[in-house]
C-alpha positions as CSV (number, residue, x, y, z in Angstrom):
1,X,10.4,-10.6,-18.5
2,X,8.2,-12.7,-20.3
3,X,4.2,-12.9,-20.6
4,X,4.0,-16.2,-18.3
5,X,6.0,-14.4,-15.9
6,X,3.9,-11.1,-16.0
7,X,0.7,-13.0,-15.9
8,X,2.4,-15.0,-12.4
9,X,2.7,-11.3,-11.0
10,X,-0.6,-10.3,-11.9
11,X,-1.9,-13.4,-10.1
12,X,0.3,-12.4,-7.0
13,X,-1.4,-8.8,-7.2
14,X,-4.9,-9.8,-7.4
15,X,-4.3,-10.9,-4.1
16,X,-5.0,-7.9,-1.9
17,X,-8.1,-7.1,-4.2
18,X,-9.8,-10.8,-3.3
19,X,-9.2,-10.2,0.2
20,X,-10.6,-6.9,0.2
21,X,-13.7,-8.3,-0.8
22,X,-13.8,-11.1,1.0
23,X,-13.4,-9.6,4.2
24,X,-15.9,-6.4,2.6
25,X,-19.5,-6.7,4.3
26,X,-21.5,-5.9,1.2
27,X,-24.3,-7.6,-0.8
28,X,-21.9,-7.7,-3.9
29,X,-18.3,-8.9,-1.8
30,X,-18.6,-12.7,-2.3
31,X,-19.5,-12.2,-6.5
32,X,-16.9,-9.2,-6.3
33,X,-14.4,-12.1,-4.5
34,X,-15.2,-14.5,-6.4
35,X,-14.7,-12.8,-10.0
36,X,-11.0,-11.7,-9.0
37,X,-10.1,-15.5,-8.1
38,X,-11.3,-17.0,-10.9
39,X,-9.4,-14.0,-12.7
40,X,-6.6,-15.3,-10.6
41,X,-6.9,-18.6,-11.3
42,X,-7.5,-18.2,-15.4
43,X,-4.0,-16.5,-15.4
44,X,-2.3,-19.5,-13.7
45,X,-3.7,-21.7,-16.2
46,X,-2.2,-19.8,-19.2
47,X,1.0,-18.7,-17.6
48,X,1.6,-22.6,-17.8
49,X,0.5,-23.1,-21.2
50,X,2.1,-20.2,-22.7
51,X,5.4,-21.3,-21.2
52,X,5.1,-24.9,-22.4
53,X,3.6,-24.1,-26.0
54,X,6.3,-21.3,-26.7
55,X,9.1,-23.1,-24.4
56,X,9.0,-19.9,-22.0
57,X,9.7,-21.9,-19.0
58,X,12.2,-19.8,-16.3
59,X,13.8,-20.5,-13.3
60,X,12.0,-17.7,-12.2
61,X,9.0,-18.8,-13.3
62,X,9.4,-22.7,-11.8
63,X,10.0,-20.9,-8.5
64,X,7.4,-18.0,-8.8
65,X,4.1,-19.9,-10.5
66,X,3.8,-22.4,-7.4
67,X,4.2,-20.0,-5.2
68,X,1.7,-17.9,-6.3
69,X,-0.5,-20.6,-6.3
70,X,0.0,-20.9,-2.4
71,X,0.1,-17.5,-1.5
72,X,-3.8,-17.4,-3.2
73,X,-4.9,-20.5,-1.8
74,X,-3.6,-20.1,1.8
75,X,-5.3,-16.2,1.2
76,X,-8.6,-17.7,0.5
77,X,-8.1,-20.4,3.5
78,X,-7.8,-17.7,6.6
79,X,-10.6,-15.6,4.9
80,X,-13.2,-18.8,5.4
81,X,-11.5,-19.2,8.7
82,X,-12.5,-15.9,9.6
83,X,-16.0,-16.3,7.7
84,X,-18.6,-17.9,10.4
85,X,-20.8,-19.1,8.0
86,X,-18.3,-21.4,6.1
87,X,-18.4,-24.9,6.6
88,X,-14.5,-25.1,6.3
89,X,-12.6,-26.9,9.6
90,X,-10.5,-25.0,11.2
91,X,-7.8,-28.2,11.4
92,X,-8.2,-28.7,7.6
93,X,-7.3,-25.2,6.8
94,X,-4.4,-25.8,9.5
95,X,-2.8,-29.2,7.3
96,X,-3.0,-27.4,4.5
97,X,-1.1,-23.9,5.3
98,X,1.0,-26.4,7.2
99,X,1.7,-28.5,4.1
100,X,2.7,-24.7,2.1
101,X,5.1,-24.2,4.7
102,X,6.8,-27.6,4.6
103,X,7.4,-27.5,0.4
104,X,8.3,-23.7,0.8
105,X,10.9,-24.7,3.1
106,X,11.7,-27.7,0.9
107,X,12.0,-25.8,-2.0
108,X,14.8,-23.2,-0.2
109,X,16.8,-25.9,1.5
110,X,16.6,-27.4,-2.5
111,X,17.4,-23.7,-4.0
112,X,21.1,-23.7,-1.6
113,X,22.2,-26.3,-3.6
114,X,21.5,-25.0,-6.8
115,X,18.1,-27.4,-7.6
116,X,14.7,-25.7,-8.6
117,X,12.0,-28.1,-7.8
118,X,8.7,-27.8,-10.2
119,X,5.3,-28.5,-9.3
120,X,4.7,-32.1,-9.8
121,X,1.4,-33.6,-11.3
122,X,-0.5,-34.7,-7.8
123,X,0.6,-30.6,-6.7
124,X,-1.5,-29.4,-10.2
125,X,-4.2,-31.3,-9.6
126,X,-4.5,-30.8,-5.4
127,X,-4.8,-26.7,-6.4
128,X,-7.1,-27.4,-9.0
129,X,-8.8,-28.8,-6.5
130,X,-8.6,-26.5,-4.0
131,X,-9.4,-23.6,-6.3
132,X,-12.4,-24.9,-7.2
133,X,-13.6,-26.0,-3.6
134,X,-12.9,-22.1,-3.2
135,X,-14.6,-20.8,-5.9
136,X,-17.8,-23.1,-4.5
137,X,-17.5,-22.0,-0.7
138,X,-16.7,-17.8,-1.9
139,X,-20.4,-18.2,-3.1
140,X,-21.6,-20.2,-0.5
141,X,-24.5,-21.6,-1.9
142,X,-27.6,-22.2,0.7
143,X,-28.9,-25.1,-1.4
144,X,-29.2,-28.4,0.5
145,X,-26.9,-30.3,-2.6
146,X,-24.6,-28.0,-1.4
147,X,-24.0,-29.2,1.9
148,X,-22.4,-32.2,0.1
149,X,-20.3,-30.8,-2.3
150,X,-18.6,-28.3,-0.2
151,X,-17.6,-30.8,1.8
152,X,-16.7,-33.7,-0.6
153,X,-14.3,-31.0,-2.0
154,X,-12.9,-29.9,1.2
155,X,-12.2,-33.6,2.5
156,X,-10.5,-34.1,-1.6
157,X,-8.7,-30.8,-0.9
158,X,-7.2,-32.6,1.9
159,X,-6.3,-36.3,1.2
160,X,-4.4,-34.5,-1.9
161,X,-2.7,-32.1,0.1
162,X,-0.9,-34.8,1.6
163,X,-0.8,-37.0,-0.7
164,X,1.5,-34.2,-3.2
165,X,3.4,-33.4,-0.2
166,X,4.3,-37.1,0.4
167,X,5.0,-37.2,-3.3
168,X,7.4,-33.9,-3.5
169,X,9.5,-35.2,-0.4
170,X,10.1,-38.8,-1.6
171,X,11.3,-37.4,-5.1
172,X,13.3,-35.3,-4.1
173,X,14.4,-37.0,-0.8
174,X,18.1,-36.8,-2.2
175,X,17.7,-32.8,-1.4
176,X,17.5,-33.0,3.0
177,X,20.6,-35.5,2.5
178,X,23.9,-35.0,2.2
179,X,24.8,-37.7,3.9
180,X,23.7,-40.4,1.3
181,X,26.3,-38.9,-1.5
182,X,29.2,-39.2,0.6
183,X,28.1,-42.9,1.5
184,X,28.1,-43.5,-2.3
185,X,31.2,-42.5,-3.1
186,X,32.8,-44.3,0.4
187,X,31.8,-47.4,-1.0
188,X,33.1,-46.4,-4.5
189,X,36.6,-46.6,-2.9
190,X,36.6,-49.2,-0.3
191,X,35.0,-47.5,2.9
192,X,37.3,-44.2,2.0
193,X,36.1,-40.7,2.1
194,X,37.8,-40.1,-1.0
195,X,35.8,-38.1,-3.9
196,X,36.0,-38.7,-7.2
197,X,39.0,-36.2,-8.5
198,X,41.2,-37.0,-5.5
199,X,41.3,-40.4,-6.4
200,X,41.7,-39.3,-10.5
201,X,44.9,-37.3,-9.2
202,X,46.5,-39.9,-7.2
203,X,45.4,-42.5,-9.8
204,X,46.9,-40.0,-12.7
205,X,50.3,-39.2,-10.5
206,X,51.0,-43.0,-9.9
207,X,50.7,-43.4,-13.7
208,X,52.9,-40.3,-14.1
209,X,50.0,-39.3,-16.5
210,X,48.5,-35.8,-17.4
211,X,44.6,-34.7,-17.9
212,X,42.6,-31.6,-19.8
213,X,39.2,-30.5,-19.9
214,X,37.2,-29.0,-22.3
215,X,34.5,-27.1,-21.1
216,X,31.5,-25.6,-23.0
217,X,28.8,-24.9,-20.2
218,X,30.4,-25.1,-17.1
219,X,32.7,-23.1,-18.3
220,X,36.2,-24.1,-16.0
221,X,33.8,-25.6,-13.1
222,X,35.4,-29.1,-14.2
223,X,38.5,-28.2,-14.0
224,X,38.3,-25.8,-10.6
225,X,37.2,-28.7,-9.0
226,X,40.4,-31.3,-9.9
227,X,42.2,-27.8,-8.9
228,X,40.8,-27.8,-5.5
229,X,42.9,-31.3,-4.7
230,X,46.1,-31.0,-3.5
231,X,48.6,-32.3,-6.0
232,X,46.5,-31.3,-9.2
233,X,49.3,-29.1,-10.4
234,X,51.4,-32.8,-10.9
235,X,48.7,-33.6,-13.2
236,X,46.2,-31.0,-14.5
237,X,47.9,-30.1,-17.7
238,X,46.0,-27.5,-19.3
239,X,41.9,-26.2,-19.7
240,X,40.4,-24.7,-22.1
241,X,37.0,-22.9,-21.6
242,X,35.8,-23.2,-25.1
243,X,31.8,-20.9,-25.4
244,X,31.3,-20.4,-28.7
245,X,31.4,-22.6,-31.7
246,X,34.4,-20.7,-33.1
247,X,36.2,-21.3,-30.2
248,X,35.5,-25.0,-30.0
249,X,36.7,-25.0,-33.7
250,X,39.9,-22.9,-33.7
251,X,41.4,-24.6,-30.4
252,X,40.1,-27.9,-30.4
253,X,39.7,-28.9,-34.0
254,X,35.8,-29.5,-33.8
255,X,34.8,-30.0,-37.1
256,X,33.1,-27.7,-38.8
257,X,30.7,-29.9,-40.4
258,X,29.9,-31.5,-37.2
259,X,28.5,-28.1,-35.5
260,X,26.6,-27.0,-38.8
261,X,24.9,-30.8,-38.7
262,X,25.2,-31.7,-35.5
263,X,25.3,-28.8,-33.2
264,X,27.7,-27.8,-30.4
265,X,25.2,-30.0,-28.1
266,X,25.9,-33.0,-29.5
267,X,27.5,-36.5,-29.1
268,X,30.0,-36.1,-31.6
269,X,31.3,-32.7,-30.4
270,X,31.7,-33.4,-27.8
271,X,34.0,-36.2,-28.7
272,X,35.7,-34.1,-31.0
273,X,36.3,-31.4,-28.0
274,X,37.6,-34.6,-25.8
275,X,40.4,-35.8,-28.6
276,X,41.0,-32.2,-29.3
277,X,42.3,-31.3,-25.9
278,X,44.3,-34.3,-25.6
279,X,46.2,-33.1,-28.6
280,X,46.3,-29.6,-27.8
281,X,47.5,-30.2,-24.6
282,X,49.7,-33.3,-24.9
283,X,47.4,-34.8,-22.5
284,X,46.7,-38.7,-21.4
285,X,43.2,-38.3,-20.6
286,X,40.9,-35.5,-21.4
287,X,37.1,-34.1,-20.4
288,X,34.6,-32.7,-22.3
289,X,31.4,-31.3,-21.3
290,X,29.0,-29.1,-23.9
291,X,25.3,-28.7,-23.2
292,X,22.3,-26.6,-22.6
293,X,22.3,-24.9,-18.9
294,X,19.3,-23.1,-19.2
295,X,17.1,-21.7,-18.2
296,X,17.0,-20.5,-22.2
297,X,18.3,-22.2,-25.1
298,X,16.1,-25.6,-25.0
299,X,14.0,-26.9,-27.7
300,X,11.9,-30.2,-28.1
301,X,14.9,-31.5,-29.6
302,X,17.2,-30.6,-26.9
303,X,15.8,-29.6,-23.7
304,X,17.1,-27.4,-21.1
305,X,19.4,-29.8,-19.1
306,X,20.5,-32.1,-21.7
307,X,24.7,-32.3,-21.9
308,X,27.3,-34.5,-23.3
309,X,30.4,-35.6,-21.5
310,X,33.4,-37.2,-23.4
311,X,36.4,-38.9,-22.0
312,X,39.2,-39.4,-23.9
313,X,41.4,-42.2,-22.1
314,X,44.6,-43.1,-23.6
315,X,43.8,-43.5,-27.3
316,X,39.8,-44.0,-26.4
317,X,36.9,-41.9,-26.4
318,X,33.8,-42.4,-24.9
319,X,30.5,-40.0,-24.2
320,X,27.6,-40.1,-22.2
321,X,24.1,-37.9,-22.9
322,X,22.6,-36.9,-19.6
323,X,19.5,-35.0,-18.8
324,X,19.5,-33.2,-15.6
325,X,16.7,-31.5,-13.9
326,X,17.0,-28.0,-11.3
327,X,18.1,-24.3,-12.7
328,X,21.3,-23.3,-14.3
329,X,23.2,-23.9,-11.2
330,X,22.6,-27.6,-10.7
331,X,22.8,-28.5,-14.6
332,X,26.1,-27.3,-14.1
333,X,27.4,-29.1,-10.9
334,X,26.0,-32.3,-12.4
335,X,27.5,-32.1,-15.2
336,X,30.7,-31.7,-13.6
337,X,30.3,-35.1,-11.0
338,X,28.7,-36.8,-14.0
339,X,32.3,-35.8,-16.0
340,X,34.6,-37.2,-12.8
341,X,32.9,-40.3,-12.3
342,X,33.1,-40.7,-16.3
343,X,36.6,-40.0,-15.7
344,X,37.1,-42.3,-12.9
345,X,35.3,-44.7,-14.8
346,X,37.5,-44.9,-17.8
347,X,40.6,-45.2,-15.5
348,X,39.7,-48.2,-13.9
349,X,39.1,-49.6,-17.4
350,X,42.3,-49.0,-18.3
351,X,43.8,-50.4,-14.7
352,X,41.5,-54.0,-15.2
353,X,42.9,-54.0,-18.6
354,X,46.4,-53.5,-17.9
355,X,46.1,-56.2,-15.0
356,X,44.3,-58.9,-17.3
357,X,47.5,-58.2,-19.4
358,X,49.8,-59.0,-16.6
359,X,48.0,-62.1,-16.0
């Protein structure tokens, strides 16, 4: 486990402490309180920092840092709710728990299918927000000026709460539906509910044609899927699961040159693994997919979600760069729609140019 991570735990620890004193009748609880949040709230500044500046970012941590966050602020919430003297409405404390729940169970619903949501921009800035307000009412100042700051940075506290929780569900609005996916790829093939390797079998069969992957990170994902169509067997002619750079080199032919300059996350490997498994496996049409799953293993240069898909298509060979957001799980599954539709893609080519022939 890494320092960000630690200092996340630490934050989530602190918690009992601050609510100890804030609930503690003593002349010294509220400076007592107040010192162990803004200890709370100087480690979730760093564990962010440290995680950016020495690209320490986790799944783990994605998941864990936020909700930290809302497990202190929704602490320091009920304790003013229970403090007589604060100037805090009970209906604003209310909106925002309310608005904790709602992301939390946003973020599981996004966490089933493989996708870790981060905290967006207007989320950092509404608990900067609120951690201040706290800091202000913990101390609950008696001065007159007072009056209106506690309550300029409640009613702040509020309009962002719902402004970030409007933000996190619009962005990620493809999450809640699964609906919208399958109405894609029904249009796709002319109002059918057909997904993109059933049609790449029957498409391959009528052409009495064979396929192979090549797979780097999802390491025979691609492949399981054309394998769950009835019929693949007519088709599917052979997979390779190539990991490691000697692999990719020994049974595909990647060039050697190319991973020393290049990289195995690259364009032109993953071309080279596409025209290599065509060959190795006397194959029409071949995928390719090599990239960086995470949630380790990204740089500046190449970031954690960055892959390369290659077709090869009958004598042609194409690739795409995609960048995909969520933990290791959903890099992977995109990677493998993103290398179907590539697929599907490359065999209608072929279809409109066989057809313009005809004609």
């Amino acid at each position: 486990m890494n320092v960000p991570n630690r200092l996340t735990i630490l934050r989530v620890a602190m918690i009992p402490a601050f609510i100890l004193f804030m609930l503690w009748n003593s002349p010294y609880s509220d400076y007592l309180a107040a010192a162990v949040f803004i200890a709370a709230c100087v480690t979730d500044f760093f564990d962010g920092y440290l995680a950016r500046k020495y690209n320490q970012i986790t799944t783990f941590g994605k998941f864990m840092d936020p909700l930290a966050d809302k497990l202190l602020v929704c602490s320091a919430m009920i304790c003013f709710v229970a403090d007589e003297n604060c100037p805090m409405p009970v209906w604003v404390v209310v909106v925002i728990i309310a608005r904790e729940f709602i992301i939390s169970g946003f973020r599981l619903v996004a966490a089933e299918k493989g996708v870790v949501i981060a905290a967006s921009y207007w989320a950092k800035v509404k608990t900067a927000i609120q951690m201040i307000m706290s800091i202000v009412l913990i101390f609950n100042f008696q001065h007159p000026l007072f009056f209106f700051v506690d309550r300029i940075l409640i009613y702040s506290a509020l309009v962002l709460t719902v402004v970030s929780l409007i933000d996190y569900i619009y962005k990620n609005r493809d999450v809640m539906s699964d609906a919208a996916g399958k109405e894609a790829v029904r249009a796709e093939n002319g109002g059918r509910n057909e997904s993109p390797e059933q049609w790449i079998v029957k498409e391959l069969t009528k052409r009495n044609a064979t396929i192979a992957t090549a797979e780097s990170c999802t390491g025979g994902l691609l492949s399981g899927s054309i394998v769950n169509v009835s019929g693949a067997s007519r088709v599917l002619n052979q997979s390779f699961v190539t990991y490691s750079n000697d692999a990719k080199r020994r049974i595909l032919g990647v060039r050697k040159e190319t991973l020393e300059t290049q990289g195995a996350v690259s364009a032109e490997t993953a071309s080279q693994m596409a025209a290599g498994a065509a060959k190795a496996a006397d194959a029409d049409v071949a995928l390719s997919v090599t990239g960086i799953a995470g949630p380790d293993g990204g740089t500046a240069e190449k970031p954690v979600g960055l892959v390369y898909i290659g077709c090869y298509c009958f004598g042609e060979t194409v690739v795409e760069k995609h960048i995909f957001k969520g933990g290791r799980a959903a890099v992977r599954n995109a990677s493998v729609e993103c290398a179907l539709l590539l697929a599907r893609k490359c065999l209608k080519k072929i279809s409109l140019q066989i057809s313009a022939k005809k004609a």
